[in-house]
GUZA-401594 format. One record per residue: residue in one letter; x, y, z of N, C-alpha, C, O in turn. Coordinates in steps of 0.02 Angstrom, whole numbers, plus 32768, in hexadecimal, padded with zeros to 4 digits. Each point is the difference from the previous one (the first is absolute). Example, Ala and Ser with C-alpha at 12.3 -4.5 7.8 and 13.67 -1.06 7.14 Angstrom:
// residues 2
a82947EE481867FD3803B8000802D803C800080347FFF8021 s7FBA80367FBB802A803B80037FD980378025801980378008 
//
This chain:
// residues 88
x76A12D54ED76802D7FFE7FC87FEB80357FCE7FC4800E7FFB x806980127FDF7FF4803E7FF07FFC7FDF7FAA80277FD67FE9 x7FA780457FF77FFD7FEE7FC4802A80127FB8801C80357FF6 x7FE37FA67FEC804080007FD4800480317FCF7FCD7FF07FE0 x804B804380017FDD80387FD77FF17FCE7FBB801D7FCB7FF8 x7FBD80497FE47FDD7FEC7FAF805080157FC6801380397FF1 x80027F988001802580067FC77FE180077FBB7FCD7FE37FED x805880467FF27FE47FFD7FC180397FEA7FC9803980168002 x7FAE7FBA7FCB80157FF77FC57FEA80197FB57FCD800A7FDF x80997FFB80197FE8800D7FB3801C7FDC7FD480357FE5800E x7FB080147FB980337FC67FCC801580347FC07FE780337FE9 x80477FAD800B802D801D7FD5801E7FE57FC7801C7FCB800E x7FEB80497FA9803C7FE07FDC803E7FFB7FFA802880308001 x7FE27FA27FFA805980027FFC802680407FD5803580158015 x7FB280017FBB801680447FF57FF4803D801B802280327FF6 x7FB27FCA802A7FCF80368035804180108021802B802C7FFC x7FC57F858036802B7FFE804A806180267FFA802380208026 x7FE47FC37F948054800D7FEB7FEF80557FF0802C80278013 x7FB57FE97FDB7FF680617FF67FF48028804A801880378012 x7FC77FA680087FE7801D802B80307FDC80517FE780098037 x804D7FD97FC47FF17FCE802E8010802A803E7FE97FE48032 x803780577FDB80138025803B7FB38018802C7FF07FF9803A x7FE880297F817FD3800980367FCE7FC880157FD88007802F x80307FBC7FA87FEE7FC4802980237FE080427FE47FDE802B x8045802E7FD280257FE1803C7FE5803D804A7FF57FEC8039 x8006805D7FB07FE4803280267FB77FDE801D7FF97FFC803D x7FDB7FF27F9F7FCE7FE37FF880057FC880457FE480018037 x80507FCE7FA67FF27FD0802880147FFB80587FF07FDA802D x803F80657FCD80248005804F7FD7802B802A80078011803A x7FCC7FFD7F9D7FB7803880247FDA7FCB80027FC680128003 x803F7FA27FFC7FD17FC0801E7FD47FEE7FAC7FDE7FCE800C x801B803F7FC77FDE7FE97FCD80107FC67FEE802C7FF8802A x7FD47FE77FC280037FC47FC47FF17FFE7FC67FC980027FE4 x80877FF97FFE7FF87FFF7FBF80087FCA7FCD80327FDD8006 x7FA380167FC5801B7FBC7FE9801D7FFD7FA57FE580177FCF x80467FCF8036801B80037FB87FF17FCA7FC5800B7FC47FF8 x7FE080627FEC7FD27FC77FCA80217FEE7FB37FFE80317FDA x80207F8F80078001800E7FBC7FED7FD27FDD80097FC4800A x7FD3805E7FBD7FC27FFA7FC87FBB7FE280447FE17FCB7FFB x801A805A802C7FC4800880247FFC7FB5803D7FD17FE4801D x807280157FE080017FB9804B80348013803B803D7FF87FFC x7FA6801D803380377FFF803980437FE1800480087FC48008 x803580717FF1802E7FCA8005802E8027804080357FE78012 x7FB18051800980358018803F7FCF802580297FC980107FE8 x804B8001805F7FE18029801D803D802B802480397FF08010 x7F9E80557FF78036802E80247FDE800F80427FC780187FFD x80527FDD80377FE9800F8042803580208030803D7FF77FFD x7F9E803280328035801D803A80267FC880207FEE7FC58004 x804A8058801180167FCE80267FF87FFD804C7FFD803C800B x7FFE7FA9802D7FE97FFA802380337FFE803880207FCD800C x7FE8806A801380417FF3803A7FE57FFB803F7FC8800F8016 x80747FD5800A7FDE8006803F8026804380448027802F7FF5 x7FC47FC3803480108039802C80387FF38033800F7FC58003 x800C805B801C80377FF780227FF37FE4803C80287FD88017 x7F998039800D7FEA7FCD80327FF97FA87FD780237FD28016 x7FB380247FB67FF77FD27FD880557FCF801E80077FCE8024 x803480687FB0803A7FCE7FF6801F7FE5804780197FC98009 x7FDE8075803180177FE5803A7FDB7FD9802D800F7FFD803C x7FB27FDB7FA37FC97FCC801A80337FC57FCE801D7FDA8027 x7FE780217FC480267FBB7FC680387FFC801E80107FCB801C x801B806F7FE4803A7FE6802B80057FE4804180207FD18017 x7FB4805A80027FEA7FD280507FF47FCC800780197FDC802C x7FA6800B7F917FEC7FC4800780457FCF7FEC80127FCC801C x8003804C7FBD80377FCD7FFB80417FEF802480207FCB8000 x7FED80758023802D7FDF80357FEE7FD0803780247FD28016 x7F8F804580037FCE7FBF802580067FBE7FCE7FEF7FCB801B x801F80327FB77FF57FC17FE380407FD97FE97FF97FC57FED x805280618015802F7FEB800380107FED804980397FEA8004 x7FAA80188031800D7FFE804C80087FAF80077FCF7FDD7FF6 x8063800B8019800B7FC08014800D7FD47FBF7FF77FC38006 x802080597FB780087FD27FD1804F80047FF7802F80278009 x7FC47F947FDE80547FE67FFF800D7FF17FCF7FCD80037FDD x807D7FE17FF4800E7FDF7FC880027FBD800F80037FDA7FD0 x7FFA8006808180167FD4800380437FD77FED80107FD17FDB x8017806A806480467FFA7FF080217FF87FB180377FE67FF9 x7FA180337FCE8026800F7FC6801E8047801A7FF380198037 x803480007F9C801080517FFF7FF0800D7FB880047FD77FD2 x7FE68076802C7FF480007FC1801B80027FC77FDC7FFC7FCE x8072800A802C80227FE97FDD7FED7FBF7FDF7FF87FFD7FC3 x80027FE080587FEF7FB77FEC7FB17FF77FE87FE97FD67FD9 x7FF9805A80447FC680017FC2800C80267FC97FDD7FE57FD5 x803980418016801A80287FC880287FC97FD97FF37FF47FC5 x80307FF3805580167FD57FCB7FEC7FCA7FF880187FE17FD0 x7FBE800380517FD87FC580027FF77FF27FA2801E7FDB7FD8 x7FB28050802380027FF27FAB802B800B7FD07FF67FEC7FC6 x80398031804B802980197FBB803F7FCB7FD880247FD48017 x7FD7803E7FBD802E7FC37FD18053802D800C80088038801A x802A7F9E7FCD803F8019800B800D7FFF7FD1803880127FEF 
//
């Protein structure tokens, strides 16, 4: 297993972060962590977002058509679950 790289954090003020916030967000999509602080208490964090890969999405879809295999409504149709709840 290949080891995880070392993140680094930085904290920030809420006026900092609002002046500066573009090249924080630069910051944070280059893997940093950033945290937004006001009158000196954590109240947000900015982090990369984390996607996944195109092999990734066509493993989920797979898995899930294996897992829809043999399921039924038990003779509902889905019409009738759709309206199952709704008021008139």
């Amino acid at each position: 297993m290949a080891p995880h790289p070392v993140k680094t954090t930085t904290t920030v003020g809420s006026f900092e972060a609002k002046t500066h916030l573009a090249a924080l967000i630069d910051r944070a999509a280059a893997g940093e962590e950033v945290i937004i602080t006001r009158r000196g208490k954590p109240v947000a964090r900015l982090v990369a977002v984390e996607g996944g890969t195109d092999a990734e999405a066509r493993e989920a879809v797979e898995r899930l058509r294996v897992m829809r295999h043999g399921t039924t409504l038990g003779g509902l149709g889905w019409k009738d679950l759709r309206d199952e709840g709704r008021k008139w």
